[in-house]
C-alpha positions as CSV (number, residue, x, y, z in Angstrom):
1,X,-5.7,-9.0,-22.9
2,X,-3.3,-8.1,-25.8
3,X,-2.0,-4.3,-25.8
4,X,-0.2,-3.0,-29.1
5,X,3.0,-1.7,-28.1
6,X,5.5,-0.7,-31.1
7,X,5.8,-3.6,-33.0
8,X,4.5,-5.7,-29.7
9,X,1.8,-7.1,-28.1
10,X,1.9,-7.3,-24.2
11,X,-0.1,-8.6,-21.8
12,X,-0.4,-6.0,-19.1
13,X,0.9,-2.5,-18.1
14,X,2.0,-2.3,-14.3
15,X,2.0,1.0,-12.7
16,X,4.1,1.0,-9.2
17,X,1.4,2.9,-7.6
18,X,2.8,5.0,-4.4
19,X,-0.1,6.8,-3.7
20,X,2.1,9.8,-4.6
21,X,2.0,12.8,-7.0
22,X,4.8,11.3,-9.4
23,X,3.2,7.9,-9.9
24,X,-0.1,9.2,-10.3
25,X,1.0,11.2,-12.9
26,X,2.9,7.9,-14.5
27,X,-0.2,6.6,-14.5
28,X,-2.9,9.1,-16.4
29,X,0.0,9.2,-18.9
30,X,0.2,5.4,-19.1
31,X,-4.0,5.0,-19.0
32,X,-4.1,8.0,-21.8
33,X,-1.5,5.8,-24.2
34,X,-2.6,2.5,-23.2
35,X,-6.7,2.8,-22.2
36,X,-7.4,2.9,-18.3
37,X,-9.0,-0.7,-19.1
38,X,-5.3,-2.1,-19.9
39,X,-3.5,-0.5,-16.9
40,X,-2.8,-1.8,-13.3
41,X,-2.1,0.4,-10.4
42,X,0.1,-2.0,-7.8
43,X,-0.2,-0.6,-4.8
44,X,2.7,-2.0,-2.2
45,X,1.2,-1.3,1.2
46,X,3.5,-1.4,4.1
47,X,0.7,-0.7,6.9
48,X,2.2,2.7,7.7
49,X,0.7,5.3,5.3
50,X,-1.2,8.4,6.6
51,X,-4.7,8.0,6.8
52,X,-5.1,10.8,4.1
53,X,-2.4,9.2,1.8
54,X,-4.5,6.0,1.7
55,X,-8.3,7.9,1.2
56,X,-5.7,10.0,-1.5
57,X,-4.8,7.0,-3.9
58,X,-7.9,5.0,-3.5
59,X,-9.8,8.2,-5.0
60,X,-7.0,8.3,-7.3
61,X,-7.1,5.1,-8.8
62,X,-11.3,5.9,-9.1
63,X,-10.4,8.9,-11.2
64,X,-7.7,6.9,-13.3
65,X,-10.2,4.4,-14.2
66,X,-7.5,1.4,-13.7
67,X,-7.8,-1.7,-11.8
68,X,-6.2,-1.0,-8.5
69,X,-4.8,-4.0,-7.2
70,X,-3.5,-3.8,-3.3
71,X,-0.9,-6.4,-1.6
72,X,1.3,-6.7,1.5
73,X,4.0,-8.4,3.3
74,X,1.9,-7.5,6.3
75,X,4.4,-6.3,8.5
76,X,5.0,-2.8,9.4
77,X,8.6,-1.2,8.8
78,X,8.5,-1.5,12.4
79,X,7.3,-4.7,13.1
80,X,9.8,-6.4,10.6
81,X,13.2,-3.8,12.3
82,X,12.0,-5.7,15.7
83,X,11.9,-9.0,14.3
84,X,15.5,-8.7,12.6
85,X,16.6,-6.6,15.7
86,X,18.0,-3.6,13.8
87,X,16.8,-0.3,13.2
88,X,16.7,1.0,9.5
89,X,18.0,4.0,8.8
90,X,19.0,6.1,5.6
91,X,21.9,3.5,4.7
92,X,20.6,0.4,5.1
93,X,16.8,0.5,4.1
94,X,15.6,-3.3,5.1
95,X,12.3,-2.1,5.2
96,X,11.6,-0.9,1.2
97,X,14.2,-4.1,0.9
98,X,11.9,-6.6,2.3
99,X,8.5,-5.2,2.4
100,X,8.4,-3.4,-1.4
101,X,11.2,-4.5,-3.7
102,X,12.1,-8.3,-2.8
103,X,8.0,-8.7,-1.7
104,X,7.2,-7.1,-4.6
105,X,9.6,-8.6,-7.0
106,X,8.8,-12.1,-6.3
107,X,4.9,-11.3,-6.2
108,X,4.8,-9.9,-10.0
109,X,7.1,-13.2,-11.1
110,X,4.2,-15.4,-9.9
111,X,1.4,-13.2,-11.7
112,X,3.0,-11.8,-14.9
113,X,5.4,-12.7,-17.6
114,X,8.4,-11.1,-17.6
115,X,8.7,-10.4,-21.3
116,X,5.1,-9.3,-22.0
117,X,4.7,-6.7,-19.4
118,X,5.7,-3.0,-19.6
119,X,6.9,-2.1,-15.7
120,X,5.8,1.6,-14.8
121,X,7.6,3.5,-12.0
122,X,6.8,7.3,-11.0
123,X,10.6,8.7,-11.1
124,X,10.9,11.6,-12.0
125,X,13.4,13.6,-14.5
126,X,15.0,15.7,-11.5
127,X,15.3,11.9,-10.0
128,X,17.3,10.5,-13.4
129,X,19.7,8.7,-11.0
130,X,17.1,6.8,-9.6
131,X,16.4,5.4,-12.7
132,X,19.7,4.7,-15.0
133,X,23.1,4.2,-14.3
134,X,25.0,6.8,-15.1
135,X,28.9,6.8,-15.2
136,X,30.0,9.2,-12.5
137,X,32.7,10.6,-14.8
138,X,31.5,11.0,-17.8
139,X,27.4,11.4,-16.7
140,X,26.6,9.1,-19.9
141,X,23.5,6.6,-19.0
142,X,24.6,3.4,-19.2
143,X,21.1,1.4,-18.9
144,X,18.5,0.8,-16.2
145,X,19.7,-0.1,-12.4
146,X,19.6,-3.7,-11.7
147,X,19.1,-2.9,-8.2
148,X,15.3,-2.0,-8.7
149,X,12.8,-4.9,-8.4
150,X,12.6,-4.1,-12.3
151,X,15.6,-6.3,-12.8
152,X,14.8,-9.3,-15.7
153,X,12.0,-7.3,-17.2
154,X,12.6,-6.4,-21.0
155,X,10.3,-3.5,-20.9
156,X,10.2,-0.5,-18.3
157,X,9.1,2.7,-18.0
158,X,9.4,6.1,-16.1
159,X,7.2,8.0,-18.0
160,X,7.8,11.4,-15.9
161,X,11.6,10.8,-17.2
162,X,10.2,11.4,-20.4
163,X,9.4,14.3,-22.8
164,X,6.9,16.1,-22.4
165,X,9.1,16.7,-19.2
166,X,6.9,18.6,-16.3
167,X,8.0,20.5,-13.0
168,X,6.6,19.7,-9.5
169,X,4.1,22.8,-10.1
170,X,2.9,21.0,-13.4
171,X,2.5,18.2,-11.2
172,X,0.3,19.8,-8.4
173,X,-2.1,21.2,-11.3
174,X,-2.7,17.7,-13.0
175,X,-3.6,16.5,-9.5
176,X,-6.0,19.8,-9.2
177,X,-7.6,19.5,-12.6
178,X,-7.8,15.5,-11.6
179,X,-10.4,17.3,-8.5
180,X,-7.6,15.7,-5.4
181,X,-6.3,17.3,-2.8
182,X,-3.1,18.3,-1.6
183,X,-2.3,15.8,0.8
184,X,-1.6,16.6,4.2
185,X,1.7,15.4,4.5
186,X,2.6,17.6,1.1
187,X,1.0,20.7,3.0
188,X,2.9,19.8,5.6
189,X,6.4,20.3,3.7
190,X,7.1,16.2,3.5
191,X,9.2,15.9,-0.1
192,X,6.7,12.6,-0.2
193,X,3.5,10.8,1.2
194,X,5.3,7.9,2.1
195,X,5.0,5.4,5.8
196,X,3.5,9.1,7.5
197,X,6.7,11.0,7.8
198,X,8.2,8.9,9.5
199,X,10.4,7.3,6.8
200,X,13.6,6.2,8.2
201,X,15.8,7.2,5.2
202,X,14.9,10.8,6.0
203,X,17.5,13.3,8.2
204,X,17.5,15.6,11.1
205,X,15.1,18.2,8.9
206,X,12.3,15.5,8.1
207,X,11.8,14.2,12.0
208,X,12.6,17.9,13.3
209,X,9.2,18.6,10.6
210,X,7.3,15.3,12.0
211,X,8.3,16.7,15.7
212,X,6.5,20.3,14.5
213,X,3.7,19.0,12.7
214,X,2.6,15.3,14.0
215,X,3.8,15.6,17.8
216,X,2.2,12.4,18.6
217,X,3.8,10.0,16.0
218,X,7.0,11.6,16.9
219,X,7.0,10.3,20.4
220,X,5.4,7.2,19.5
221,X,8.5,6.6,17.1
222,X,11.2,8.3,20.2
223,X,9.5,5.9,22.4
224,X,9.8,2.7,20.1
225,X,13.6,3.3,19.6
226,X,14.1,4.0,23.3
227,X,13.3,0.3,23.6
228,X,15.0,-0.8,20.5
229,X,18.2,1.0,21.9
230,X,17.4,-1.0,25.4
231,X,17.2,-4.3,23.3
232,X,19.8,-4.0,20.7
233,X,22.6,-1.6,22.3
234,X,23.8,1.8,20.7
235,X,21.5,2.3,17.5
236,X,19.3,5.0,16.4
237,X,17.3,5.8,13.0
238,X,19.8,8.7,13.0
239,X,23.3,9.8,13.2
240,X,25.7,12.6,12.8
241,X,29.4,13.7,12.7
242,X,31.3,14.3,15.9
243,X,35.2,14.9,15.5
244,X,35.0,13.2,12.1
245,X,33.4,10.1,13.6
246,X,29.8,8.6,12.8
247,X,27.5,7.9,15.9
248,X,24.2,7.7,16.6
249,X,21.9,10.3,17.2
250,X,18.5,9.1,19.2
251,X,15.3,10.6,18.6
252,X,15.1,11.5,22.8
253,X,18.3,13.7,22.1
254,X,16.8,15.2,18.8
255,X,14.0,16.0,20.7
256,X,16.0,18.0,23.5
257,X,17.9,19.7,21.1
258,X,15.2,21.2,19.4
259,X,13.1,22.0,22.5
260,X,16.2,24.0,23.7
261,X,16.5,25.2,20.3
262,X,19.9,24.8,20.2
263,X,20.0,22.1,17.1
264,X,22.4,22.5,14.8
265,X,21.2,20.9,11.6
266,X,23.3,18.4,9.4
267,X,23.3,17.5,5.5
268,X,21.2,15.1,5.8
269,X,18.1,17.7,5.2
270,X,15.3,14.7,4.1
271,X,16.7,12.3,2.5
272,X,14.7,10.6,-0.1
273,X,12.6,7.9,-0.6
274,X,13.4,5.7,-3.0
275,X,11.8,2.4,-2.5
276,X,12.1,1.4,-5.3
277,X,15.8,1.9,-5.8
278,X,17.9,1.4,-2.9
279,X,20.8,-0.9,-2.3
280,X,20.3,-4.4,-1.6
């Protein structure tokens, strides 16, 4: 296919397709400029998702009218910390390292060329660091990260980083008008849909929310790094301050905490994300 674009002509229009409310949004603005017919919805799947989130973006992409297109490492975030024996956590995210940008990356080399697709990501305004590099000084943008799987594409996009610039509210209302629901990990209080609240990036506040909300996957996850911390020594998913010194903090000792309610909360609130923009 040939798609006008200024004074080009590309091939295809690549949505990274989250199955959230920010690249959904991306997306109608990208199938109302281009034509649904001309847009792809890449969908990185990581075998984690709620059950909701994945019903959620496959009604979605129906209402979009774009071709959805589906791939995977086919590993878990789980599956690949036990076969590098290390647990990821908010600093070193091997999981959206391996399983979405590096798995991603290499998949769109071998399917599209590099100077005649546009690259679409969901980041939002509020997220603007995500998305440029911005001198920590002066604030100036100095250009696109190279850390994102973007890196050697000539034409990308974050279309929510762009006027007409929307709030989160905005957001919800395109979804509602769109006739989706509010997902359940969004009525929940998640700041995303991603790997079923149990990201690993998140803090103390997102697994003390999993704990409250999804019992079950809680355990399942205190359970899983109980043997990891068996296997591999004195690692968690967590950590906190203790006389100025980093150490771990298990999920079984989260856990007490809170049911004795004597948890005293950290920084680290949620954490985000960020997939798509994390450090190599």
């Amino acid at each position: 296919m040939k798609i006008p674009y200024g004074k080009l002509t590309l091939d295809h229009v690549v949505v990274n397709f989250s199955f959230g409310i920010g690249s959904f949004c991306a997306a109608e603005r990208m199938c109302q400029e281009f034509g649904a017919e001309n847009v792809i919805l890449l969908f990185a799947d990581v075998k984690s998702e709620d059950e909701d989130t994945y019903k959620w973006g496959r009604e979605a992409a129906k209402y979009l009218g774009a071709n959805l297109i589906e791939i995977a490492e086919g590993r878990t975030p789980w599956q690949l910390f036990e076969d590098r024996e290390f647990i990821g956590n908010s600093r070193v995210d091997i999981c959206s390292q391996v399983l979405k940008r590096n798995f991603v990356g290499k998949w769109m080399k071998s399917v599209f060329n590099q100077s005649r697709t546009l690259v679409v990501f969901g980041i939002h305004w509020s997220e603007y660091d995500r998305f440029y590099r911005v001198d920590r000084k002066t604030g100036e943008k100095k250009g696109i990260w190279p850390r994102m799987i973007a890196k050697g594409w000539e034409h990308i996009r974050a279309p929510m980083s762009e006027k007409p610039l929307v709030g989160y509210e905005e957001m919800k209302d395109r979804v509602a008008k769109a006739g989706l629901w509010e997902q359940r990990l969004y009525q929940y209080g998640f700041p995303h849909a991603n790997c079923g609240g149990e990201c690993v990036k998140q803090g103390q506040k997102g697994w003390r929310l999993l704990y409250e909300k999804m019992p079950e996957r809680f355990i399942k996850r205190m359970e899983w790094e109980n043997m990891m911390r068996e296997k591999c020594g004195d690692i968690a998913i967590l950590k906190e301050m203790v006389n100025g010194k980093s150490i771990p903090l298990p999920l079984v000792e989260l856990k007490r905490r809170i049911d004795n309610e004597c948890l005293e909360e950290d920084d680290s609130g949620f954490g985000g994300c960020s997939c798509f923009a994390g450090d190599e």
